[in-house]
Every structure is written in C-alpha cells, then in structure tokens.
C-alpha positions in Angstrom: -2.5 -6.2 4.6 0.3 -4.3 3.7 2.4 -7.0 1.9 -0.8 -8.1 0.0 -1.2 -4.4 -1.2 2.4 -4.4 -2.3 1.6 -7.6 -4.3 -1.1 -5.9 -6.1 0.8 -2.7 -6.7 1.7 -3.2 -10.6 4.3 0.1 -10.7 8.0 -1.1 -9.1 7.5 2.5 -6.8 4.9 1.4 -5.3 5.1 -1.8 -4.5 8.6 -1.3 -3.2 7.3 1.2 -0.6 4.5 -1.6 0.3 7.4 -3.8 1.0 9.6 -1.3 3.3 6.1 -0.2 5.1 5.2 -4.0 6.1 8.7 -4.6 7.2 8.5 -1.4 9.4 5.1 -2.6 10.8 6.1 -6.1 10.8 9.2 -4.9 13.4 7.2 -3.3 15.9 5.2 -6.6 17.2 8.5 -8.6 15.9 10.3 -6.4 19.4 7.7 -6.0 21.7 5.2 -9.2 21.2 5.3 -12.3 22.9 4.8 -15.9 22.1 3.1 -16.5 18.8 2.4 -13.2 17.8 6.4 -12.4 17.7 7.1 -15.5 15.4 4.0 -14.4 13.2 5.6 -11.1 13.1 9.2 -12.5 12.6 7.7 -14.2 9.4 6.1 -11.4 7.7 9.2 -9.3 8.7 11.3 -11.9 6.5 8.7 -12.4 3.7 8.1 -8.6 3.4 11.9 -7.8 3.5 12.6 -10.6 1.0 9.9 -8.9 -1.5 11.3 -5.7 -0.8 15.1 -6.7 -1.7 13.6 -8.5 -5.1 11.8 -5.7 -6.1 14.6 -3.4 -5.3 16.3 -3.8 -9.0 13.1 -3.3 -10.5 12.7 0.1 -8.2 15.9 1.7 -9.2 15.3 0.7 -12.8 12.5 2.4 -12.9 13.8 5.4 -11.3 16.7 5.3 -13.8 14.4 5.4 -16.7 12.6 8.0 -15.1 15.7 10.4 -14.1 16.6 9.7 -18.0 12.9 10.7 -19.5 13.3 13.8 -17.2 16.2 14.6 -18.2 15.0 15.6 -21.8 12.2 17.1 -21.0 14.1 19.8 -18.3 15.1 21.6 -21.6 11.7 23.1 -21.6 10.6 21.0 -24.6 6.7 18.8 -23.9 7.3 17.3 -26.6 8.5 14.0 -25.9 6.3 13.9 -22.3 3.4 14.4 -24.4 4.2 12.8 -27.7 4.2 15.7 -30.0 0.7 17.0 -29.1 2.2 19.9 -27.1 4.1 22.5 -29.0 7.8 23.8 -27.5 7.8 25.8 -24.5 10.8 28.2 -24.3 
C-alpha cells in the first residue's frame, strides 16, 4: 500500500519517504517470513528500493532548490516567499 502511495505522491519528499517506508516494511516479513510470503516480500523490498534510489536525484534536487529559496528569505525579507504581496520585515 505503501509503494502505491508513494506512486501517487506528486512532491519528490514525499514520495521518497513512501519509498524508504515500504522498504522498511517490506524487510520485516522479507527476515522473519516463510515460504511465499518471504519471496513476496523480497520483491517489494527490491521494487520499493529501486523507486526509492530513482527518486533519490529528484529528492535532493528538490531539497537544493529549497535550501536555495530559504536562503533568501532568512534575511527577514517575505517578499520573494510571497511574491511581493508582503511588505519587508526587519
């Protein structure tokens, strides 16, 4: 359910912390299951790790842009978080 959420999940975040949480719960039955359930489990391990290392570029990307956009906004200035509507804050 998991993996399918982090499908969904349109922000690069989001959908990489999808991906880490179905690998986490994909591991558990992965070591203790037996029989079919551990090659099930094996599966969606490597699927959901797979997604998880593709969308990894995206997620620091994102963060990048989002360290940057902070960056000029620490100054005290809202202007360019709210597009000029907001008036300086010293």
């Amino acid at each position: 359910m998991t993996l399918l959420l982090g499908l969904m999940i349109g922000a690069p975040a989001g959908a990489f912390l999808a991906f880490i949480v179905a690998t986490v719960l994909a591991a558990i039955p992965a070591v203790g299951g037996s029989g079919k359930m551990r090659i099930v489990a094996i599966a969606i391990l490597l699927i959901a790790a797979g997604l998880a290392a593709v969308k990894f570029a995206d997620f620091k990307s994102d963060q990048a842009r989002y360290r940057s956009s902070a960056k000029c906004c620490r100054a005290g200035s809202l202007l360019p978080l709210l597009g000029g509507l907001a008036l300086a804050v010293s």
